[in-house]
Jmol script that loads the backbone (N, CA, C; Angstrom):
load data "model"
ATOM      1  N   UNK A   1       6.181 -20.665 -30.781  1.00  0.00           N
ATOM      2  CA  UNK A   1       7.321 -20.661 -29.878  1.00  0.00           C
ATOM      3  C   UNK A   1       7.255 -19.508 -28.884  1.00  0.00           C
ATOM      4  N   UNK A   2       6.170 -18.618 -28.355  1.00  0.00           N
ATOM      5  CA  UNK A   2       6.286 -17.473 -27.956  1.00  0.00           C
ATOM      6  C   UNK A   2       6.569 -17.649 -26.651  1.00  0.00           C
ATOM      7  N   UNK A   3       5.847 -18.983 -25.720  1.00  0.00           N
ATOM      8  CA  UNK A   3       6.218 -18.934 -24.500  1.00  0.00           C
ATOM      9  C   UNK A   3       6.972 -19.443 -24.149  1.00  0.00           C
ATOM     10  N   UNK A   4       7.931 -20.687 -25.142  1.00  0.00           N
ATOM     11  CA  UNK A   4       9.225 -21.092 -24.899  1.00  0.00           C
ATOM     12  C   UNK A   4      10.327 -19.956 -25.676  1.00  0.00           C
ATOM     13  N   UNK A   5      10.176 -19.292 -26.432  1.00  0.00           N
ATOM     14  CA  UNK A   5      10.974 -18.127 -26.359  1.00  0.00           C
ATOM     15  C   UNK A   5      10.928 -17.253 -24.875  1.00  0.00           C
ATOM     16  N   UNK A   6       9.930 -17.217 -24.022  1.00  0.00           N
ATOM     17  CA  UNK A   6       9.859 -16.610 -23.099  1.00  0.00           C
ATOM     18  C   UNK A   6      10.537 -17.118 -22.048  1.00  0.00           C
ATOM     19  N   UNK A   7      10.202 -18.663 -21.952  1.00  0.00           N
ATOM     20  CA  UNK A   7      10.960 -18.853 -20.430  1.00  0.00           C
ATOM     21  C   UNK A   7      12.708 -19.149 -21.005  1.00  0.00           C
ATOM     22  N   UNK A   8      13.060 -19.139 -22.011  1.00  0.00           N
ATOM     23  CA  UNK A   8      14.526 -19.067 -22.491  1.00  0.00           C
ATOM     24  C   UNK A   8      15.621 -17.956 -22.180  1.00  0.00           C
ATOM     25  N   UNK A   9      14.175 -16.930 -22.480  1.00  0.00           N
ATOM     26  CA  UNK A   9      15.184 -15.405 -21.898  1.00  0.00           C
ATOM     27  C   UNK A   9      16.041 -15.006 -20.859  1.00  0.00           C
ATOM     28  N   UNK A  10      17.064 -14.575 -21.552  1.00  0.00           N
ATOM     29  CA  UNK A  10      18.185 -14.074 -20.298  1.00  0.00           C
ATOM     30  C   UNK A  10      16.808 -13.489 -18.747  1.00  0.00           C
ATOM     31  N   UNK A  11      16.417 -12.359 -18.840  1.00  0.00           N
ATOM     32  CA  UNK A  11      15.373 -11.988 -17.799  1.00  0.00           C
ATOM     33  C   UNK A  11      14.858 -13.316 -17.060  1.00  0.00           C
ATOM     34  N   UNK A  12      14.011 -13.890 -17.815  1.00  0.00           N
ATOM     35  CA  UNK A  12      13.286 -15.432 -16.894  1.00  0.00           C
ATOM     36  C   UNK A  12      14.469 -15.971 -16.250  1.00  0.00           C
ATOM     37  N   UNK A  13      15.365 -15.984 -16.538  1.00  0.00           N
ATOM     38  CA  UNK A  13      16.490 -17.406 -16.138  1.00  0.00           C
ATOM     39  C   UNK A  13      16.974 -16.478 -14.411  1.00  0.00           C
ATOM     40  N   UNK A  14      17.260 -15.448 -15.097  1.00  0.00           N
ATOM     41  CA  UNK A  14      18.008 -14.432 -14.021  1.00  0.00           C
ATOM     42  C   UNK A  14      16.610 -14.527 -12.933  1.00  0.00           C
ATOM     43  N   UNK A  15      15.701 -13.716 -13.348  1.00  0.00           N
ATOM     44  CA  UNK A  15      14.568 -13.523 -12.530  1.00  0.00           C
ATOM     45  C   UNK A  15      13.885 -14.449 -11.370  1.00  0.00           C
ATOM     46  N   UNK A  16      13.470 -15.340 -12.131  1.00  0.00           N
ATOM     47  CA  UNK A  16      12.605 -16.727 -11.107  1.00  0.00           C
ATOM     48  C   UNK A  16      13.611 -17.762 -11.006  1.00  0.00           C
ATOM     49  N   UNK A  17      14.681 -17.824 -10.162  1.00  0.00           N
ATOM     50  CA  UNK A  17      15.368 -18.918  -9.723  1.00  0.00           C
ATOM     51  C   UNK A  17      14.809 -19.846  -9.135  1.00  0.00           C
ATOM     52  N   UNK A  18      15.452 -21.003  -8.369  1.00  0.00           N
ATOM     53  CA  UNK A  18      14.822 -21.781  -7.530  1.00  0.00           C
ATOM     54  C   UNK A  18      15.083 -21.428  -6.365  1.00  0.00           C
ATOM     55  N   UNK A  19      15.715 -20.400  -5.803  1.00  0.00           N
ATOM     56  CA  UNK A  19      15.892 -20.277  -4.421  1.00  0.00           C
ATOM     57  C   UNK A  19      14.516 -19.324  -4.003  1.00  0.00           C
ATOM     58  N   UNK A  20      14.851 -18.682  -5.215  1.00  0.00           N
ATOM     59  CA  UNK A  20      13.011 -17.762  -5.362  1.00  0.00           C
ATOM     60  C   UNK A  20      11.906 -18.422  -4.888  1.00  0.00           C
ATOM     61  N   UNK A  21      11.833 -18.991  -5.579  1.00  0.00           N
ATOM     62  CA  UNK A  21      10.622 -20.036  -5.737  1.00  0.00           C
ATOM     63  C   UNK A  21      10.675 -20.413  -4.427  1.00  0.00           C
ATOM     64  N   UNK A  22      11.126 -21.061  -3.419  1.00  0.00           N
ATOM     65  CA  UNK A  22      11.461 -22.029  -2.688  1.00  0.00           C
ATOM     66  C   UNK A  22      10.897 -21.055  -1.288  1.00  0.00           C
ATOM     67  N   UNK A  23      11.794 -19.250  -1.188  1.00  0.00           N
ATOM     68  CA  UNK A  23      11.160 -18.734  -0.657  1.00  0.00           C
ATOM     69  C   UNK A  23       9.790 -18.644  -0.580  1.00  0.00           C
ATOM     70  N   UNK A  24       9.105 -18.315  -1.626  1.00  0.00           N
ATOM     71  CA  UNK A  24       8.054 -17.997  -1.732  1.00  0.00           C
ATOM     72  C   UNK A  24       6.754 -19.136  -1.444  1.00  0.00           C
ATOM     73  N   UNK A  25       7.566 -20.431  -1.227  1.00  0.00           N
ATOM     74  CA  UNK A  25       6.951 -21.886  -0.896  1.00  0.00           C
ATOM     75  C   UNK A  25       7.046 -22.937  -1.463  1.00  0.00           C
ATOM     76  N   UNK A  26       7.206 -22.876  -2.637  1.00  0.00           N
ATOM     77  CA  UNK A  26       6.843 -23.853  -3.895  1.00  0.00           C
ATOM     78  C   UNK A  26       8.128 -25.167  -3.487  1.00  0.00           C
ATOM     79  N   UNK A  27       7.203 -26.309  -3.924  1.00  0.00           N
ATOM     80  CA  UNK A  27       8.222 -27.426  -3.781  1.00  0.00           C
ATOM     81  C   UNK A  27       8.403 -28.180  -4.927  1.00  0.00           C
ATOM     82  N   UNK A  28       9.956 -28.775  -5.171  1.00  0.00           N
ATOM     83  CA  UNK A  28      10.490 -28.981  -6.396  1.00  0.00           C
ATOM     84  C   UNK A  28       9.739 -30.408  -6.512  1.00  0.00           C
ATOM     85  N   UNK A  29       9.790 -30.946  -7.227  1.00  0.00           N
ATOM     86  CA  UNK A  29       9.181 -32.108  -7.651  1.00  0.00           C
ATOM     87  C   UNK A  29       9.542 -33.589  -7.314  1.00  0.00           C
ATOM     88  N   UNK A  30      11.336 -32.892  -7.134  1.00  0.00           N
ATOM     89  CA  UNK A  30      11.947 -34.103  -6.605  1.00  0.00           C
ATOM     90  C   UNK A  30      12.234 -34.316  -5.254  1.00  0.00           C
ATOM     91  N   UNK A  31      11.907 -33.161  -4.815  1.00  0.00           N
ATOM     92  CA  UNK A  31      11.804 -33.297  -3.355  1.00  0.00           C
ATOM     93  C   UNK A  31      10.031 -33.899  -2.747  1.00  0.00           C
ATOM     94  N   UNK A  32       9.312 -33.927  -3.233  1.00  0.00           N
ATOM     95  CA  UNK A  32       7.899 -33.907  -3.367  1.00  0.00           C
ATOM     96  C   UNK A  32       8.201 -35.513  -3.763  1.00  0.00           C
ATOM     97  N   UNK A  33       8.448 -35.994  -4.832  1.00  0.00           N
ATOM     98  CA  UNK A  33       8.627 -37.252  -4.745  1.00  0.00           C
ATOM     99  C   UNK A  33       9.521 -38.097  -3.986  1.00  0.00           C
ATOM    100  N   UNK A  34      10.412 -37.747  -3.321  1.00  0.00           N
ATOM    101  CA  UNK A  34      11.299 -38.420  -2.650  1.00  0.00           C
ATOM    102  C   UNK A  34      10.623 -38.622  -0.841  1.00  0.00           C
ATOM    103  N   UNK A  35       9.510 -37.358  -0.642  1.00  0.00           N
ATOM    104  CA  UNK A  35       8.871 -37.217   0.521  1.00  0.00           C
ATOM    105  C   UNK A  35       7.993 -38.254   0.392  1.00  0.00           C
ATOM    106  N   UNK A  36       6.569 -38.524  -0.850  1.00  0.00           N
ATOM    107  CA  UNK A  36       6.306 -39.293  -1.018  1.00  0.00           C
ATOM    108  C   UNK A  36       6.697 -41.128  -1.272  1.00  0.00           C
ATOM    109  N   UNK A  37       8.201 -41.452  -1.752  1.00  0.00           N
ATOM    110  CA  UNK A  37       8.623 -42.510  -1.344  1.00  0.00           C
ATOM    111  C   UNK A  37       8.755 -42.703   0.089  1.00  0.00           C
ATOM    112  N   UNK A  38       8.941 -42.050   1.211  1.00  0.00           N
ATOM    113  CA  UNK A  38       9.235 -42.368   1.929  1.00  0.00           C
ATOM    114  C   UNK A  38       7.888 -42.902   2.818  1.00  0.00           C
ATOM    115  N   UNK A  39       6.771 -42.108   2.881  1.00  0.00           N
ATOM    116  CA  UNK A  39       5.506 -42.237   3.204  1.00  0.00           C
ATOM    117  C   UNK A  39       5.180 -43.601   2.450  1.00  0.00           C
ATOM    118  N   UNK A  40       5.110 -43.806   1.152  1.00  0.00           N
ATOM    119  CA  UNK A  40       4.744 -45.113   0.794  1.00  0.00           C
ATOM    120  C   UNK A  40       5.822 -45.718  -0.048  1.00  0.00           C
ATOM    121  N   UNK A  41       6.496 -46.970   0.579  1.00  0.00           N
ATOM    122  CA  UNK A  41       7.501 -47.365   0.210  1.00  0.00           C
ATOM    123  C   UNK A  41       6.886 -48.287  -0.776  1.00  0.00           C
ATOM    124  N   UNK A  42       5.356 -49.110  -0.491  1.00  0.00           N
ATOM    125  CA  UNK A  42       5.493 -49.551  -2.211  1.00  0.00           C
ATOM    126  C   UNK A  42       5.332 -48.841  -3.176  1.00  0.00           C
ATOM    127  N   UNK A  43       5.603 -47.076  -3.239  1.00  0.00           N
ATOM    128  CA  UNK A  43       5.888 -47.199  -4.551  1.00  0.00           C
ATOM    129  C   UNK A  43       7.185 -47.404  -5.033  1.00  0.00           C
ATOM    130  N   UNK A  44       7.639 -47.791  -4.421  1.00  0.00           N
ATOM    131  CA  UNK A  44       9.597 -48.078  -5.152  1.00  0.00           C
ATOM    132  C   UNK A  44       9.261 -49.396  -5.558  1.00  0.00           C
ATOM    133  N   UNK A  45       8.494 -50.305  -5.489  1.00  0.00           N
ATOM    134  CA  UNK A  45       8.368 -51.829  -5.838  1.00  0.00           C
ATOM    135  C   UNK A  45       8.403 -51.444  -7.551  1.00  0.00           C
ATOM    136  N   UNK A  46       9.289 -52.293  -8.328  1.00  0.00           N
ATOM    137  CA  UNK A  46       8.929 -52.194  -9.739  1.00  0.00           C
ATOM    138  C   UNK A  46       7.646 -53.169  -9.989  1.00  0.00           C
ATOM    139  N   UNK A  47       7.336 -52.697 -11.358  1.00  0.00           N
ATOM    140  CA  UNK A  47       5.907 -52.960 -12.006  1.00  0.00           C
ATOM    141  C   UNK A  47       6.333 -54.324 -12.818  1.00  0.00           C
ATOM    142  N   UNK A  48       5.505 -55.381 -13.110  1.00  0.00           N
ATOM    143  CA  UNK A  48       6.022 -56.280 -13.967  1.00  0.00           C
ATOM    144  C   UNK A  48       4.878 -56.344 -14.861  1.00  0.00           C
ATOM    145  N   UNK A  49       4.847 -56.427 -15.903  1.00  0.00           N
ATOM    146  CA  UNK A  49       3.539 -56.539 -17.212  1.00  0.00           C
ATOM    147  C   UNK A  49       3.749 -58.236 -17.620  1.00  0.00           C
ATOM    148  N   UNK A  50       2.534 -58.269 -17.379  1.00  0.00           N
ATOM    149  CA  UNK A  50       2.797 -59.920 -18.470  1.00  0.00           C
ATOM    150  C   UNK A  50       1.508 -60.124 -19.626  1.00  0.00           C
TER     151      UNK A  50
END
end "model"
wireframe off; spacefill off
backbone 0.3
color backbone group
């Protein structure tokens, strides 16, 4: 449990926010996927298995 004890800590939570992050460049995932739906709209088509 050492590195999920780590990112749990009061310090981590306070420390690396997302506005942090965001400065520093990094893009959230759901923004990253929502950019990508838009570029390719079939991926919103659902999948059918038969």
């Amino acid at each position: 449990m050492g590195g999920w004890a780590i990112a749990q800590s009061p310090i981590m939570v306070t420390t690396i926010t997302v506005k942090r992050l965001q400065q520093k460049g990094y893009v959230s995932l759901t923004t990253q996927l929502s950019k990508s739906r838009r570029v390719m709209p079939e991926a919103q088509l659902k999948l059918t298995f038969i």
